[in-house]
N, C-alpha and C positions, 0 to 999 in steps of 0.2 A: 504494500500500500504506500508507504511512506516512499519509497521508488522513483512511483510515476511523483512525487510531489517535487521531491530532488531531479527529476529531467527535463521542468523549467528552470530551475536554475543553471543547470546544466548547459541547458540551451542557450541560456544567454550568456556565460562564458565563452560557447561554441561560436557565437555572432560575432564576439569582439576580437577572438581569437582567430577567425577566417575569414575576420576583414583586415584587420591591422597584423596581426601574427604576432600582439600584447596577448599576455597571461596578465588578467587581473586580479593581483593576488587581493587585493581588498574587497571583492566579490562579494562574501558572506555578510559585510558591513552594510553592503546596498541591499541586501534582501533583508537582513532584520531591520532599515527604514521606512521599507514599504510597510515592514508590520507595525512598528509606530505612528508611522503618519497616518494609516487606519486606526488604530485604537485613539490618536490624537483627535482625529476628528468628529468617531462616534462619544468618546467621552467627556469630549470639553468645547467641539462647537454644536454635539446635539445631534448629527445628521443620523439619518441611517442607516443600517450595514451596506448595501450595494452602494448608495452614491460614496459614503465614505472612502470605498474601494476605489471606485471610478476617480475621484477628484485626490485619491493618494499617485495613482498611476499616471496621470495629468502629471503631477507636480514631480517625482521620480522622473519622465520623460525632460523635461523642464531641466534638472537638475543636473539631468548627464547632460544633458545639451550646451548648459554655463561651464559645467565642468572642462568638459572637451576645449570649445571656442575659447574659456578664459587659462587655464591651466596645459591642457594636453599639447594645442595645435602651435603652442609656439616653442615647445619642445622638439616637434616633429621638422623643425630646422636645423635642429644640434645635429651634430658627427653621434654616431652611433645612439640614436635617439628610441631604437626599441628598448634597450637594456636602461635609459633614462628615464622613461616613461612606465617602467616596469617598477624601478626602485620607487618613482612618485605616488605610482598608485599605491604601493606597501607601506609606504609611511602614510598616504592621506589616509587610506584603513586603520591604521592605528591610532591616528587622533581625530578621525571619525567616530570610533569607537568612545575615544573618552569624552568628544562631546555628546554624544547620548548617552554616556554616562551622569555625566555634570545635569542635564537638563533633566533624565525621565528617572536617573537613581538604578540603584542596583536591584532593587525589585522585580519580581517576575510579574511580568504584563501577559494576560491573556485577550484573546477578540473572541466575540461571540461565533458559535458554528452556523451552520447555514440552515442546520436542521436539527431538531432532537430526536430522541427514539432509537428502537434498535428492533429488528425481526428476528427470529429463529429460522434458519434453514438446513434443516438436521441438526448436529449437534454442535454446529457453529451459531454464533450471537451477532450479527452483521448492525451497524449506526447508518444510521438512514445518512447521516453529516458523512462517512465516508465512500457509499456512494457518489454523494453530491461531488468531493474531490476529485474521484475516476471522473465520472463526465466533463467536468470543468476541465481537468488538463486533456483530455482526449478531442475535447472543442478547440481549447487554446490550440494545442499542436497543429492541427489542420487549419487553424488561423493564420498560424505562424507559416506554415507549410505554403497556403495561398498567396501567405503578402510576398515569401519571399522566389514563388516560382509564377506570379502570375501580374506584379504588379512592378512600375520602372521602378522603386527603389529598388525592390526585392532582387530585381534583377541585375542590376548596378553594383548589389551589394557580391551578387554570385562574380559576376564579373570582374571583380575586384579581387575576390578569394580566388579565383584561377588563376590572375594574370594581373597585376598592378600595372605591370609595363603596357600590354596590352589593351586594361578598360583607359590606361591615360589616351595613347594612340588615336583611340575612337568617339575621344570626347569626353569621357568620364570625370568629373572632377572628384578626384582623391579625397582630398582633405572633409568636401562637404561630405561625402559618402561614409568618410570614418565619421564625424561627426553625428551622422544620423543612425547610423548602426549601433555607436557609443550612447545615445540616447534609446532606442529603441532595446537594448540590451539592458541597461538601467532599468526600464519600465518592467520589461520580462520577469529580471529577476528578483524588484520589486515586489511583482503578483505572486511568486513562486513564495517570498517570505510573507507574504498575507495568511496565502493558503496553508502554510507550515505555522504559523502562527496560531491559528485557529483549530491544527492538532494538536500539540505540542504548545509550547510558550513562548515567550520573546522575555532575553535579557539583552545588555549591550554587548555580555559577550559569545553568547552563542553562534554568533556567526561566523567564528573560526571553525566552527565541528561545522556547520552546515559549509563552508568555502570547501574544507577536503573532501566530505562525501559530495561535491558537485565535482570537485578535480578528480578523484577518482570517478567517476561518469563520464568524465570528458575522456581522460585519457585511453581509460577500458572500451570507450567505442571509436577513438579515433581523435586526433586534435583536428579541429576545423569540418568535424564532420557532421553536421547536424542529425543526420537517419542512424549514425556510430551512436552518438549522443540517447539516442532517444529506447534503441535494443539493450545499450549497455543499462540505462536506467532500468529497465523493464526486467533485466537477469537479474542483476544485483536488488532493486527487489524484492522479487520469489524468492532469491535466495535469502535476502533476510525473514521473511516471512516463515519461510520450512526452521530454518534455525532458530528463530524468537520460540516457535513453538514445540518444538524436542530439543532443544540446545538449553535456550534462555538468550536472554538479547545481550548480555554481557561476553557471546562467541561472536557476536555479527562481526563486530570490528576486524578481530584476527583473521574468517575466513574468508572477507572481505577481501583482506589485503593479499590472502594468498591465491586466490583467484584473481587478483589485482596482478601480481607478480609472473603467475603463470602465464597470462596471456600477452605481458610482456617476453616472456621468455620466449614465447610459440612465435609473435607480432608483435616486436614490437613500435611499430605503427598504430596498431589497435584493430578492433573487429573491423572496423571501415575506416582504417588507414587510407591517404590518397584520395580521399574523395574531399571537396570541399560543400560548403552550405546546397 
């Protein structure tokens, strides 16, 4: 279950990373803001759970957008400016962190589910609220899947992830396409820490554990490969799921990681190595 929740974040490491070919290690920082700035909004301007969401992803969108144009794009001039742009985001991550620490406190923040209840289906206890998850990222995905194989950013962006030399050639402007991917990948991973929010908690620092289990998704299905991204979530998983429930969840981690390592060892490129967005 908790799976498909980590392969939107996933996804939008995957965005930023097969358009610029940045690792952003401060990742898990932008998705536990999407979960504040929803609980921000339901608890202290009043609104209600959907628009809350809606006007957190607005603002997220928004966010990467200042971020990029005021910080990233004037980096992207230096002499070896991926490895510059790498260290910037790992430090903004860390005192991104302790400004939502200073503001919301170390306390654990929850948002309301989308549902309550729970049915019997044999001898399993299924929440009507975890259903609601499965549909919601099985929508998003094919959202994400439309904008980016059916619409000119989306496609700009692909064109970008194959060939930078290439989409420049033909017109492409680079810079605004990383800017807009760096935003749209904000917003993503944003919704990914709403929805995780709303299983699970939100503190300022939990988004170091949710940043590895999205890097390990990236890398187990491929760097830059959004369809890698999406099976790797989907194994990893079942497989915590089989384990949480004859293991106990305190094995997920380690078998995680050996299956992590394994399929490095067979690929290491990943299940869909070579393919981009």
């Amino acid at each position: 279950m908790s799976g498909s929740l980590y392969a939107l974040m996933a996804l939008g490491l995957t965005i930023v990373y097969g358009v610029t070919h940045i690792f952003n290690f401060g990742h898990g920082i932008v998705a536990v803001s999407g979960g504040y700035f929803t609980w921000l909004f339901i608890t202290k301007a009043g609104m209600a759970f959907i628009p809350a969401v809606a006007v957190s992803m607005v603002v997220m969108f928004v966010i990467g957008l200042i971020l990029y144009r005021v910080a990233l794009n004037p980096l992207l001039n230096k002499e070896n400016w991926e490895f510059s742009v790498i260290i910037f985001l790992l430090g903004l991550g860390i005192l991104w962190e302790n400004i939502l620490l200073q503001t919301f406190g170390p306390r654990v923040k929850d948002i309301p589910k989308f549902f309550s209840g729970r049915f019997k289906l044999g001898f399993v206890r299924i929440n009507y609220h975890e259903i609601a998850l499965i549909i919601i990222v099985i929508l998003s995905v094919i959202a994400l899947n439309y904008l980016l194989k059916k619409t000119w950013f989306g496609q700009a962006m692909r064109a970008v992830a194959q060939d930078m030399d290439g989409a420049r050639i033909v017109g492409i402007n680079l810079k605004k396409t990383f800017g807009l991917a760096f935003a749209l990948a904000t917003a993503v991973t944003g919704f990914s820490g709403v929805l995780l929010a709303t299983k699970y908690y939100i503190t300022p620092h939990i988004g170091w554990d949710w940043m590895v289990k999205g890097f390990v998704i990236v890398v187990f299905g491929g760097l830059g490969s959004a369809t890698g991204a999406i099976y790797a979530a989907f194994i990893l998983g079942l497989a915590e799921a089989v384990i949480t429930l004859y293991l106990g969840p305190m094995w997920v981690w380690p078998i995680w990681f050996f299956m992590f390592l394994i399929i490095l060892l067979i690929r290491p490129q990943g299940l869909m190595g070579g393919r981009t967005l």
